[in-house]
C-alpha positions in Angstrom: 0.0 0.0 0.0 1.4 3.4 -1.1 2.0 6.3 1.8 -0.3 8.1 0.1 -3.4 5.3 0.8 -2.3 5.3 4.4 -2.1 8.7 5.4 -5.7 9.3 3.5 -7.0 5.9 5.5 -5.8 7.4 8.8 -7.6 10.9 8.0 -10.7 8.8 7.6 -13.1 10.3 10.2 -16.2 8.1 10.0 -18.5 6.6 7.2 -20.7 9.0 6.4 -21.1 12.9 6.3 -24.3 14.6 5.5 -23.9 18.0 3.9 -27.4 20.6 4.3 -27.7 23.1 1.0 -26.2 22.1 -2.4 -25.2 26.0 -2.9 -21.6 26.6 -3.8 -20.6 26.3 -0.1 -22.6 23.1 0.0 -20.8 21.2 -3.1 -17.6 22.4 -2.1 -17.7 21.6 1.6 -18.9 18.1 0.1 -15.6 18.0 -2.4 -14.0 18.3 0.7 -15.5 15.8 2.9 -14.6 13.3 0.4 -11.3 13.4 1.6 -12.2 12.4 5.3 -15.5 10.4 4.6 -16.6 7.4 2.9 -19.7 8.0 1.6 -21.3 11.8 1.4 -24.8 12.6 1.0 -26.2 16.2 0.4 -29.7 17.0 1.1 -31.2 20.1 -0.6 -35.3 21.0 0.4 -35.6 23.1 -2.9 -36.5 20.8 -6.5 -32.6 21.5 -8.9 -33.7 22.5 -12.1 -33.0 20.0 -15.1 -31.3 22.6 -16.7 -28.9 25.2 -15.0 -30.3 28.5 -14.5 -30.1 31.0 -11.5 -31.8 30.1 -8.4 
């Protein structure tokens, strides 16, 4: 196993983060998380347009 796999395996904080608000803040906190979490899930209460447009 390479360094690099271990020192990311021993930043691993848990299984699981959950990220409120998929706003700019929101996707990049989740980017982020990815680094310290297995699996990341990010709840949003509005409907995301098919198509992007201003919100």
């Amino acid at each position: 196993m390479s360094r690099l796999m271990e020192a990311k395996q021993k930043t691993r904080n848990g299984n699981h983060a959950i990220v409120i608000g998929s706003g700019m803040a929101g996707l990049l906190s989740a980017r982020i998380l990815t680094e310290h979490f297995e699996r990341i899930t990010v709840v949003e209460r509005d409907r995301l347009p098919q198509q992007p447009e201003i919100r």
